[in-house]
N, C-alpha and C positions, 0 to 999 in steps of 0.2 A: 545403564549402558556405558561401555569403557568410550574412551575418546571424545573429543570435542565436538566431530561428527564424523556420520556415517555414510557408504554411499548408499544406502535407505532413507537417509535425512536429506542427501541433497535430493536427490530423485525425486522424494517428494517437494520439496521447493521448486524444482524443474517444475514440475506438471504442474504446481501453480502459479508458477510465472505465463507457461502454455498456456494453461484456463484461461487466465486474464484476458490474456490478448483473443484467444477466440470464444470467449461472452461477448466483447465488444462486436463482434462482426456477429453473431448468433443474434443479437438483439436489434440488430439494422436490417435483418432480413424480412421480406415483406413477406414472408410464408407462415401458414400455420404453424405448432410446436407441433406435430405429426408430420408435417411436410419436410420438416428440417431435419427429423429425427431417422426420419425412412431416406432421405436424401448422402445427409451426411454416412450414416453407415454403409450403405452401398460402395460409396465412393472411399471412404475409407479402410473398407474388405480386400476392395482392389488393391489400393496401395499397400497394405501391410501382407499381404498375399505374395506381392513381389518383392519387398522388403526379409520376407520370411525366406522365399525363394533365393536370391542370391546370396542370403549369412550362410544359412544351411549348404548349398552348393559349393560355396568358396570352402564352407570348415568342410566337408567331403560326408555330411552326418544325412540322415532321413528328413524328409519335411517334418513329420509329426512324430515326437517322441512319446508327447503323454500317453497314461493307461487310461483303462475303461472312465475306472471312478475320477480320476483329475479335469478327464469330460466332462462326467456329469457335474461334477461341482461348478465349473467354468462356465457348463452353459446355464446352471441355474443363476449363478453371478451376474450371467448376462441378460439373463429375461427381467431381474429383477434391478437391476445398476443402470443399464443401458436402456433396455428397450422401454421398460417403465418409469426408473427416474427420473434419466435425462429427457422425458417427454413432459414428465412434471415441472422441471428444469427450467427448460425452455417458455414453457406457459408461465413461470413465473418470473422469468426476464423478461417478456414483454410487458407482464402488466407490472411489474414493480421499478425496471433500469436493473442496469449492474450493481449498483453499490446496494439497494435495498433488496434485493435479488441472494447479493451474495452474503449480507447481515444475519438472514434466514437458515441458508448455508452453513454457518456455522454449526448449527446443532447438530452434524454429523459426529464431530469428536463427541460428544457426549452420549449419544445412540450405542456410538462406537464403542466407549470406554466400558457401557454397561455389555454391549454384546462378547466384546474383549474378554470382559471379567467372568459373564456366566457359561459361555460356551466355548471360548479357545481356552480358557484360566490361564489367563497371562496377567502377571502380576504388575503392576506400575510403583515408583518407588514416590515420596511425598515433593519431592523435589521435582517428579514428571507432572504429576498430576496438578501440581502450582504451575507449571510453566502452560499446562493446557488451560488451567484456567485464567490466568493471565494472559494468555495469548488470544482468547476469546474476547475478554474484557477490552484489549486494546485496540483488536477489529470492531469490536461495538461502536467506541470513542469512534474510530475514524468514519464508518459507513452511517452512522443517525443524525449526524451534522444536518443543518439545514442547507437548502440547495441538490436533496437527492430525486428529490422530484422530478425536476429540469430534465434530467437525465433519462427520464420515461419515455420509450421510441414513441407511441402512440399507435405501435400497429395491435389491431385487436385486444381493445381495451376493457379492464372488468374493475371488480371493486378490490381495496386495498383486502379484505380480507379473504378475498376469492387465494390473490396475488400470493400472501402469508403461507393460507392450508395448502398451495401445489407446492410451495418451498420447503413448508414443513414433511408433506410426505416423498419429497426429492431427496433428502437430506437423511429420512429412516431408508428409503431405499438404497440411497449409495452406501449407507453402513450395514445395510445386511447383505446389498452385491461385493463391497468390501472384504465382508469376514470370509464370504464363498471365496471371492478371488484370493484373499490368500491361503486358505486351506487349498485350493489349487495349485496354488504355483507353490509355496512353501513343502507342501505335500502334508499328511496327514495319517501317520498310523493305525488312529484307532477308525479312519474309516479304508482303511488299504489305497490311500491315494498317494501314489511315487511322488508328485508334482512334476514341475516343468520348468523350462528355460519361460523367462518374462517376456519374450518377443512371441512364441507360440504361445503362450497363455493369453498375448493382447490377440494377436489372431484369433483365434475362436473363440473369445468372448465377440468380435465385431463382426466376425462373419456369421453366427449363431443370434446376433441380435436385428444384422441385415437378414437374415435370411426370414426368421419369424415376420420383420416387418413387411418381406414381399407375401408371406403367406398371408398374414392378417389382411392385407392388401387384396388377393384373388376371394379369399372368401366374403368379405364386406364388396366383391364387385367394385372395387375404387384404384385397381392397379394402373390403367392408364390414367386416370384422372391426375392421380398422385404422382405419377412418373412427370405425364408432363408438366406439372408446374413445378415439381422439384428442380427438376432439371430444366427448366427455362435460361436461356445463356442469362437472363439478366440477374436472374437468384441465384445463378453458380457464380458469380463474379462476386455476388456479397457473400459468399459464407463458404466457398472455395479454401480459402486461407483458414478458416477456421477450424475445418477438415483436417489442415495439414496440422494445425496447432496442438485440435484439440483430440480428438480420435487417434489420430496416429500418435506423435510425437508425445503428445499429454497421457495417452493411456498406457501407454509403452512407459514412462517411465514412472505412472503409480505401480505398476505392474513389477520393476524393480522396484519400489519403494516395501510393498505390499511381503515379498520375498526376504528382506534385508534388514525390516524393523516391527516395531508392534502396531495393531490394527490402529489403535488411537493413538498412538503418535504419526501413525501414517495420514490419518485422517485431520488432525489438528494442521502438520504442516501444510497438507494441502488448503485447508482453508484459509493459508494465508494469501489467498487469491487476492483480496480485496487490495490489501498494499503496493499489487503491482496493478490491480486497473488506475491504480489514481491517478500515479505521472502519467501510463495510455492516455486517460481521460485527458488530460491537462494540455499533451501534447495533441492529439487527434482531434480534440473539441474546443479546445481552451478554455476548459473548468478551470475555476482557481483551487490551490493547495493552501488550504487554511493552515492556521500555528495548532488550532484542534487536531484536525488529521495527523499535521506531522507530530503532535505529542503521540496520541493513539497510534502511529507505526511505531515510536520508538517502544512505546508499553508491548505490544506485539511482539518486535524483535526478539526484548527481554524473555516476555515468555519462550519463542523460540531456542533461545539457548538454554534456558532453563528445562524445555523438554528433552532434548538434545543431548544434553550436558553428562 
């Protein structure tokens, strides 16, 4: 890739600085990973609904440009990213904390780099492909420090290997809702999909993955049940912010990230989530920042540039 970086590269540093900050409040919530999941997307359909609403009105354009098939890809990105990942996601932030949570997470770039290579054939050059894996390697260092324990909320607790397998299949799910989302917004000839501006492409991935979770909802009989604990003012006050963090603002700009770079460098950068929970941590909780961690951000960074590059 030409240049030092791209706005693909930063966009995705964006959404993982976002992540960061709303894991932290994702995992403080005293709601089930279904509660949070049906909760947050609702609330965040709204807001990128009006968010969509006013770009569009001000540039004088239509709400919705995408075609048929940029649809369908988008919403399968979302049945499969959203509605089911981020529900694996969440079930393995509570029982593992943020930092062992998001160690698991990593394996996205690697999911990625294979789905990258067999089905978009996007080529990586050996200088990319070292900086993702050094960039892994130096998230490792930082997040298996001891002391990540500590960090475990203790709401709805399972065993460490329960915790592992939901991260694990969060981590293949965000890389094949990934590769759909950017065959969506990128656009895609060999399947006649135009793509899309990244702001409507977040939109109907959120509103297609809230909408499924109110359907899943009336047919399991559990829509009031779920509504009102979701939205209990006291569980919107913890995970309210996270909403704005992470659905909105964080998905919007993988979503640019997704359009602007390749799946696995899209997917690497975003995993460098962990290096910005740690000051969060540090400062919101007062975790200490070991000379370990801060080696493992700087091995990270390196790779960052190295993918970058």
């Amino acid at each position: 890739m030409d240049g030092l970086i791209g706005i693909g590269e930063l966009a995705g540093l964006t959404a993982a600085a976002l992540w960061a900050c709303s894991s932290l409040f994702y995992g403080r919530t005293k709601l089930s990973a279904w509660q949070i999941n049906f909760g947050k997307n609702f609330l965040a359909s709204i807001i990128l609904c009006l968010h969509l609403f006013v770009v569009t009105s001000l540039a004088g354009r239509s709400l919705f440009a995408a075609d048929r098939n940029t649809w369908l890809l988008l919403i399968v990105s979302s049945a499969i990213g959203i509605l089911i990942g981020d529900t694996f996601y969440f079930r393995s932030l509570q029982i593992l904390g943020p930092r062992r949570a998001l160690i698991v997470s990593m394996t996205s770039p690697l999911f990625g780099a294979i789905i990258g290579w067999t089905v978009l054939h996007e080529t990586l050059s050996f200088l990319s492909i070292s900086g993702i894996l050094l960039t892994l390697f130096g998230i490792a260092i930082v997040v298996t420090e001891r002391g990540a324990a500590a960090e475990t909320p203790g709401h709805f607790p399972a065993s460490m290997s329960r915790g592992v397998a939901m991260g694990l299949l969060a981590s293949l799910c965000n890389a094949c809702g990934g590769t759909f989302s950017r065959l969506g917004t990128f656009g895609s000839e060999k399947l006649s999909a135009g793509g899309c501006d990244p702001l409507e492409a977040t939109v109907i991935r959120v509103c297609v993955a809230s909408a499924s979770c109110i359907a899943i909802a009336i047919v399991t009989g559990q829509l009031l049940s779920t509504a009102r604990k979701s939205f209990d003012p006291s569980a919107l006050r913890s995970y309210l912010p996270a909403v704005i963090c992470g659905p909105w603002l964080g998905i919007w700009m993988s979503q640019i990230a997704y359009k602007n770079s390749y799946l696995a460098i899209v997917l690497t950068l975003t995993c460098t989530t962990p290096l910005f929970v740690m000051p969060m941590l540090r400062i919101a909780y007062g975790y200490q920042i070991t000379g370990r961690a801060i080696i493992g951000t700087l091995v990270a960074l390196t790779g960052v540039y190295l993918t970058v590059a």
